[in-house]
C-alpha positions in Angstrom: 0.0 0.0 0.0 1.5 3.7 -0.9 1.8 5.7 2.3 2.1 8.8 -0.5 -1.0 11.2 0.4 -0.6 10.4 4.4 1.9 11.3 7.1 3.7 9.3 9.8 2.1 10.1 13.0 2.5 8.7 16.7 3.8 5.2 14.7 0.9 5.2 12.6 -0.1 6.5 8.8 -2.9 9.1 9.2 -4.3 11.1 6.5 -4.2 14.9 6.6 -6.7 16.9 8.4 -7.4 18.7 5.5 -6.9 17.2 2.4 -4.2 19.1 0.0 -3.3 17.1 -2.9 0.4 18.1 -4.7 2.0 16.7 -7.8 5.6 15.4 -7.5 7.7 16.4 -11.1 10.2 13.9 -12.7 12.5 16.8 -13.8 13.7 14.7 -16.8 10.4 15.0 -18.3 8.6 18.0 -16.6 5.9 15.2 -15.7 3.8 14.8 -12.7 4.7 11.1 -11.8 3.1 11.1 -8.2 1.3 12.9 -5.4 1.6 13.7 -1.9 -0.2 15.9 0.5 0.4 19.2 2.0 0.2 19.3 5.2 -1.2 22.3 7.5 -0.3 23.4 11.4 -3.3 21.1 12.2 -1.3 18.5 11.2 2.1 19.9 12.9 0.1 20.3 16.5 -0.9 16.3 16.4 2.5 15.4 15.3 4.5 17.4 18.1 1.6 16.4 20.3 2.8 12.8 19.9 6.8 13.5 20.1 6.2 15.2 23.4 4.3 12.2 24.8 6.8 9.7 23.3 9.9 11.9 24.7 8.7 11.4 28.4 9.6 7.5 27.8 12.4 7.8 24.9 13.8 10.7 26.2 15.5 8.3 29.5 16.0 5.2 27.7 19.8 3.7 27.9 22.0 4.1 24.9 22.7 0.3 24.4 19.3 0.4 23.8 19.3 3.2 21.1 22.0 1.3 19.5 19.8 -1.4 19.4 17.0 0.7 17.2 19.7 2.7 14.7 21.0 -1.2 14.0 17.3 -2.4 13.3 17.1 0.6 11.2 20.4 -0.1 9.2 19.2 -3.6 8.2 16.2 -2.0 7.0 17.8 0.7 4.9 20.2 -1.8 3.6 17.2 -3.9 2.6 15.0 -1.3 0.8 18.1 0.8 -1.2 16.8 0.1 -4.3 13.7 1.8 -3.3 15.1 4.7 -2.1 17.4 5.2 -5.1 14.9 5.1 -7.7 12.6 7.7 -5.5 15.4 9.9 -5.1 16.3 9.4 -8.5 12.9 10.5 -9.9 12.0 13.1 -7.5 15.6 15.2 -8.0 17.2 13.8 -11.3 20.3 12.4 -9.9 21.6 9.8 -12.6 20.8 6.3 -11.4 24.0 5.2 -10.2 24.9 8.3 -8.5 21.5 8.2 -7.2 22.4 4.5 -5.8 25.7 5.0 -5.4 26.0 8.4 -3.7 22.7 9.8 -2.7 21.6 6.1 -0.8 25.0 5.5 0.2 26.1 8.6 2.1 22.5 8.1 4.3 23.9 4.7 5.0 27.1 6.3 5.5 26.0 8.6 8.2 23.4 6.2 9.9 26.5 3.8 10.5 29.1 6.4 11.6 26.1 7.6 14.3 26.1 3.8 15.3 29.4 4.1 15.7 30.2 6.9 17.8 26.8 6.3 20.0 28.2 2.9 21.1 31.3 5.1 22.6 29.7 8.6 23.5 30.3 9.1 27.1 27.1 11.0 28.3 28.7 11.9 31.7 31.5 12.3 33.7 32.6 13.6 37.4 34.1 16.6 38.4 35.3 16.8 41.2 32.3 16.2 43.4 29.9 16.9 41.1 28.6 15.3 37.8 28.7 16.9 34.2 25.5 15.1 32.2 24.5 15.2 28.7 21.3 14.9 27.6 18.2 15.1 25.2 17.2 18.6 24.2 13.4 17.2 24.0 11.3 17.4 20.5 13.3 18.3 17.6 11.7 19.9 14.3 13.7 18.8 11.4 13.4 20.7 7.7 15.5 19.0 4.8 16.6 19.9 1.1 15.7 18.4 -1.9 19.5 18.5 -3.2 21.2 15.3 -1.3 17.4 14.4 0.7 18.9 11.3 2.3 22.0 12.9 3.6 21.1 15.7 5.4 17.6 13.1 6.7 20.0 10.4 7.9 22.5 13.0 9.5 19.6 14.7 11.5 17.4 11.5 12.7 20.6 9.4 13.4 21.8 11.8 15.7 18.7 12.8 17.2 17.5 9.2 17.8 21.1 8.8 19.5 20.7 11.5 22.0 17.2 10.2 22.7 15.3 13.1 21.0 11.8 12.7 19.4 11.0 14.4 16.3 8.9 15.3 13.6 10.4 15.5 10.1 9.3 18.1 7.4 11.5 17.0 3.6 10.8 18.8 0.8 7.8 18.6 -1.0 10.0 18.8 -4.2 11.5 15.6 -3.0 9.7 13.8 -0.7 9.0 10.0 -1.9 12.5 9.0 -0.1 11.2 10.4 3.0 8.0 8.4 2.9 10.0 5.5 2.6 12.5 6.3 5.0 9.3 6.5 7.7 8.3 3.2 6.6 11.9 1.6 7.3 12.2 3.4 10.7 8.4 1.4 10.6 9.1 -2.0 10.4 12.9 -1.3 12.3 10.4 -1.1 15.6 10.8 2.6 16.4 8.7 3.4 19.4 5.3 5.4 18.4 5.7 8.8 18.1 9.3 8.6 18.6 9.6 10.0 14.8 6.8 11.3 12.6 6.9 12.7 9.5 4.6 15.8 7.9 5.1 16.9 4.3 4.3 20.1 3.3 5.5 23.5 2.2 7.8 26.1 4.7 4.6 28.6 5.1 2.1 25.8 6.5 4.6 23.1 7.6 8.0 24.8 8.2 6.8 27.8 10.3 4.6 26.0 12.1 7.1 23.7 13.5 9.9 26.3 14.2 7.2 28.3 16.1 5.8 25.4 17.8 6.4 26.5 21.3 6.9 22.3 21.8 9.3 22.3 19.5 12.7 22.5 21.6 14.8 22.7 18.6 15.2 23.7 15.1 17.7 21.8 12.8 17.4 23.3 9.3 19.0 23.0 5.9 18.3 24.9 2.9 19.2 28.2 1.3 20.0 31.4 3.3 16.6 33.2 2.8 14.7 30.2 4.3 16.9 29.8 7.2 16.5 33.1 8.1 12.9 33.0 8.4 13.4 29.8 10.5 15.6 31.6 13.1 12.6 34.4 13.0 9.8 32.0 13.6 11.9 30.4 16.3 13.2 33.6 18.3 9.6 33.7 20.2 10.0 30.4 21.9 13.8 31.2 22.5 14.6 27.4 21.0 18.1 26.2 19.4 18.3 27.0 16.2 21.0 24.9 14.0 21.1 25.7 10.2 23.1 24.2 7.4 22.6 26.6 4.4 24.3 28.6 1.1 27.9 28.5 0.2 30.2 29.8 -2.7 33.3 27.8 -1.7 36.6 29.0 -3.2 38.9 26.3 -4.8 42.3 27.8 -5.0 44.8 26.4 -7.5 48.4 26.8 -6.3 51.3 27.8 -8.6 53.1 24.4 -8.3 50.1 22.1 -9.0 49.7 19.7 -12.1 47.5 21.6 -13.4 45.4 19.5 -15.9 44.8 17.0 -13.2 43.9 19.9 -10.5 41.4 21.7 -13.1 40.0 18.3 -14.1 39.2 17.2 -10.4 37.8 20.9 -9.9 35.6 20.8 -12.7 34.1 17.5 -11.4 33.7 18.6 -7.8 31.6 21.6 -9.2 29.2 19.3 -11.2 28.4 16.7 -9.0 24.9 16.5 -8.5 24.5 18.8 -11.5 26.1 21.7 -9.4 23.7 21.2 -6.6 25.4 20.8 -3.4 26.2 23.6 -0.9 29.5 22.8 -0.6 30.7 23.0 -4.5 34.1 24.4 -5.5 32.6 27.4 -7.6 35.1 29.7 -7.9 38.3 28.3 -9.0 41.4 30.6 -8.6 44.5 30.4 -11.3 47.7 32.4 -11.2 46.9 34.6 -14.0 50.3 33.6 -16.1 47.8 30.0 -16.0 44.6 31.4 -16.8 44.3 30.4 -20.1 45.5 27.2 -20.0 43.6 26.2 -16.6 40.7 27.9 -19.0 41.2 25.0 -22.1 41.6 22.5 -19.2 38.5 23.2 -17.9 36.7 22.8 -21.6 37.9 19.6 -22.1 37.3 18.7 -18.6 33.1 20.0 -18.5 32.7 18.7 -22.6 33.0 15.1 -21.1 29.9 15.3 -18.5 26.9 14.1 -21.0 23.9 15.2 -20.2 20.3 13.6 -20.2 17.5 11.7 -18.5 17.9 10.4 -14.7 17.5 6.7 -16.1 19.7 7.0 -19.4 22.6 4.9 -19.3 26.1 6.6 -19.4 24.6 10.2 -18.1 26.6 11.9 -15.9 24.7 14.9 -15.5 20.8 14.3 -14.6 18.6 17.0 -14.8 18.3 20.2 -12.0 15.4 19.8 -10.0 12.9 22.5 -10.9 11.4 25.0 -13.2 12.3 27.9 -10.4 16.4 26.5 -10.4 16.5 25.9 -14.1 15.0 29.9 -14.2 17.9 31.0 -11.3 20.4 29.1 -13.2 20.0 30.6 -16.4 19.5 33.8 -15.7 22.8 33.8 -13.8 24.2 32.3 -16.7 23.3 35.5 -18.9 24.4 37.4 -16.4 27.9 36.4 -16.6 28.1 36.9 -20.3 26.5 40.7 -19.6 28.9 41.3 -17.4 31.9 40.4 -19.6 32.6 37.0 -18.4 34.7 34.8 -21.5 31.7 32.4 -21.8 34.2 28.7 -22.7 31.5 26.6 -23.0 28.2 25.6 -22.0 26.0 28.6 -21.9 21.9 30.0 -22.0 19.5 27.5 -22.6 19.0 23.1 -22.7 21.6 21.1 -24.8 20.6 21.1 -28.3 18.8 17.2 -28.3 17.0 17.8 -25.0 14.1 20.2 -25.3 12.2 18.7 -22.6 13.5 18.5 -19.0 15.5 21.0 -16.8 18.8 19.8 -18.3 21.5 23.0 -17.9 24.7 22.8 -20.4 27.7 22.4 -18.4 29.0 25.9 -18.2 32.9 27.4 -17.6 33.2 31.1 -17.6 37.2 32.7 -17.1 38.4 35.9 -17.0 35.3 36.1 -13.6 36.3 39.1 -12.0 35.3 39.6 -8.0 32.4 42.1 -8.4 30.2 39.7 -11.1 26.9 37.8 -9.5 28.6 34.7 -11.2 31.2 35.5 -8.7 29.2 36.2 -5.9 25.9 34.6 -5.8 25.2 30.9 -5.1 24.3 29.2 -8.6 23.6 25.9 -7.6 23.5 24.2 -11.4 26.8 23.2 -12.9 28.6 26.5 -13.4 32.2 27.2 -12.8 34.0 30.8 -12.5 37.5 30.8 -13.1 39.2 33.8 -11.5 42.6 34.7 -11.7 44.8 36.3 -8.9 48.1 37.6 -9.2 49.4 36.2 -5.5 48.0 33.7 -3.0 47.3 36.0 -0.5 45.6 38.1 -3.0 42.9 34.7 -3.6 42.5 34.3 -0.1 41.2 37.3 0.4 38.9 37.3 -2.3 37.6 33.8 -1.0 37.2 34.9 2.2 35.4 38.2 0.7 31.8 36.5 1.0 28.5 36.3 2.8 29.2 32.5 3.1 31.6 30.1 4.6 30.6 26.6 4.1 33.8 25.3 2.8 36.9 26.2 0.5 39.5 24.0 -1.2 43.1 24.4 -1.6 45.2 22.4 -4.2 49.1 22.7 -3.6 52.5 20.2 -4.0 53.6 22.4 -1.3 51.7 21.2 2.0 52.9 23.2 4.3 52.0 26.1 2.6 48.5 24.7 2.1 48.2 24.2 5.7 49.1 27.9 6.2 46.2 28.9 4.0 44.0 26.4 5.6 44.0 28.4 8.9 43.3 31.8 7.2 40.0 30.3 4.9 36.6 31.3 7.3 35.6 28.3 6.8 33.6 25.7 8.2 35.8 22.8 6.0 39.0 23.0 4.2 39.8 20.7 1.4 43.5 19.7 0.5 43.7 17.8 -2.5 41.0 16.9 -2.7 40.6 13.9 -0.1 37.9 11.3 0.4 34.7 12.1 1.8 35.1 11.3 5.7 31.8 10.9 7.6 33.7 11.4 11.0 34.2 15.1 10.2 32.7 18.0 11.4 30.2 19.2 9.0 28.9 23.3 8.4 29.4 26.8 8.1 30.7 29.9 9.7 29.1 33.6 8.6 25.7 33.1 6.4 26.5 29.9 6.1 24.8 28.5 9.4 25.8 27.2 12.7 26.0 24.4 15.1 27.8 21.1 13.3 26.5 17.7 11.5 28.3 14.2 11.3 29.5 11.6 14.1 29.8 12.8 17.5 29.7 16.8 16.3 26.2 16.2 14.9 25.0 14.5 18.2 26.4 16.9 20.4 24.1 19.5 19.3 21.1 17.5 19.9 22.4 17.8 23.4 21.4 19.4 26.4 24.2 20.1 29.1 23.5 19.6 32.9 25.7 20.0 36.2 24.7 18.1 39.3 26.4 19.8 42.1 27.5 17.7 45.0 26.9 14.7 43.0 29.1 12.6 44.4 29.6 14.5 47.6 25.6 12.9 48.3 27.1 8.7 48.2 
């Protein structure tokens, strides 16, 4: 039976209060290939009603026994991945593979890594005579992005199920199917009712509704800079944590002694994974200008090899962006970098010429991006790259660090101890040197506009934490 048009609610699917019907785009085609509901603050009330009931019980269970669920829960993701790929796959376009490969994997990822640190997270510890504790903030609202869905689900509930937090879950309604099946596997893995529920719907009914639930104890919220600012809003009444994940414009800066072709290659790839949409994307790629032109043809040859088409295509490397509104943001940034005098080396405005159907962007290098352009400065989030040159290092760390953002930045250099040196000078969350394996153990977010409080491992689940001191502690034996 589809759970589609109903929510998760205190362990049980429920339909709406009020039924709101919304259509669910493939954006290969542009067709509707499912529905869901909308949800309203009717719907939020009954679901936070539940997680406050549920914490009184969950809230002051032992960690073994958490362990216990987030390994029942791993079996069960493990068991329905190919479920979970395809949804994500035809919600958000990410090739098949990828969508296997990355998108399903890095949830898996994450839910392991949690089971991991949980089973060693010390909770307390004496002082002296007195006890430091670590507990549960209480009921957590969770809002997620339609960009990597699983990831950013997995490293939110897997944390928050570790500290012994109940929750209610809000995913995009652009891609919500893996959600829906994510609430069945935490289903049939025996999570206690009301422990988690799910509610789909939009930010204005759904999202505000939970951040100013004043039940809601916490706020942990991804998506762009503009939403997570009305978040904080709606949640300043009820004085409750806010932790955000949101925008970047990471700088990848190309040292004088690297291999170039190689460095520009990688770069290029790093920018269109997930058809340009991830937070964290090397952007802006800085070149010593004696380079630029060469890093320039490197980067041609480099974005002329993604192929482009349908989500379920074999051989496509570059799926589809999600939506009407980002393929409209995407190319109207695109024409803005050739108004602005951006040298336009391939790619540009409009679908590729055998796709006229779809939300398919050409893969898209601009050079000679100078610091003041939007291509420069605003968050694209398609597969776009702006090559800038610089004429010293210390001139391209300062015009990475000249940003609203500071997700991450990436520095590629023969010479690591001078990489280091710029490492501790980027404002940002996460530096990349050479670009290294993916690590699920590392700290994950922003400083500036692009967030606070940390995701992954034991950084995530600290800030689903609530510290308490118990004076005289051991003093009362």
């Amino acid at each position: 039976m589809s759970h589609n048009l109903q929510f998760y609610i205190d362990g049980a699917w429920v339909d709406p209060v009020v039924p709101n019907r919304f259509d669910v785009i493939d954006p290969s085609n542009e067709d509707a290939f499912a529905q869901i509901s909308l949800g309203t603050k009717a719907d939020v009330d009954k679901a936070v009603a539940a997680a406050k009931r549920a914490f009184n019980t969950f809230g002051f269970t032992e960690a073994a026994e958490r362990l216990d669920l987030l390994n029942r829960i791993i079996a069960v993701y493990k068991k329905r991945s190919a479920d979970l790929a395809l949804a994500v796959s035809r919600e958000m376009g990410a090739p098949r593979q990828m969508a296997r490969d990355s998108q399903v994997g890095i949830g898996l990822a994450h839910l392991t890594k949690m089971a991991q640190t949980l089973k060693r997270f010390e909770f307390r510890h004496v002082k002296g005579n007195n006890l430091v504790v670590k507990e549960p903030i209480g009921v957590v609202g969770l809002i997620t992005p339609w960009n990597w869905p699983l990831n950013q689900i997995t490293c939110k509930v897997g944390p928050a199920l570790a500290a012994g937090c109940t929750m209610v879950l809000k995913p995009s309604e652009i891609a919500p199917l893996d959600a829906i099946i994510f609430a069945e596997i935490l289903d049939e893995a025996g999570v206690p009712k009301g422990v988690f529920n799910l509610v789909n719907g939009d930010g204005p009914g759904v999202g505000q509704a939970l951040a100013s639930h004043p039940d809601v104890d916490m706020m942990s919220f991804t998506g762009s800079t503009r939403a997570g600012i009305l978040v904080a809003k709606a949640a300043a009444d009820t004085v409750k944590r806010v932790h955000q994940e949101l925008g970047g414009k990471s700088a990848n800066i190309l040292f004088p002694d690297v291999d170039l072709a190689t460095a520009v290659s990688k770069g290029v790839a790093g920018c269109f994974s997930n058809s340009g949409q991830s937070c964290n994307a090397p952007t802006r790629m800085f070149v010593p200008r004696d380079r630029h032109d060469e890093a320039a043809a490197h980067a041609k040859v480099a974005a002329e090899k993604f192929t482009v088409g349908p989500a379920d295509a074999p051989g496509v490397k570059l799926g589809p962006v999600v939506s009407q509104t980002q393929f409209d943001k995407i190319q109207d940034l695109i024409q803005s970098g050739i108004d602005e005098g951006a040298t336009l080396v391939t790619g540009g405005p409009g679908r590729p010429a055998e796709l006229n159907r779809g939300y398919y962007i050409r893969p898209t290098v601009f050079a000679d991006v100078t610091h003041d352009m939007r291509i420069a400065r605003e968050e694209i989030f398609g597969p776009v790259l702006a090559i800038m040159p610089y004429d010293t290092v210390e001139q391209a760390v300062e015009q990475a660090n000249d940003t609203v953002y500071g997700l991450a930045s990436y520095i590629q250099a023969k010479d690591i101890k001078k990489a280091r040196e710029v490492a501790a000078r980027m404002r940002t969350g996460n530096v990349y040197i050479n670009y290294p394996q993916w690590d699920a153990s590392l700290p994950f977010g922003g400083y500036k506009q692009s967030g606070n409080g940390r995701e992954y491992a034991e950084y995530g689940l600290e800030d689903f934490l609530e510290i308490k001191g118990i004076a005289g502690y051991e003093a009362a034996e």
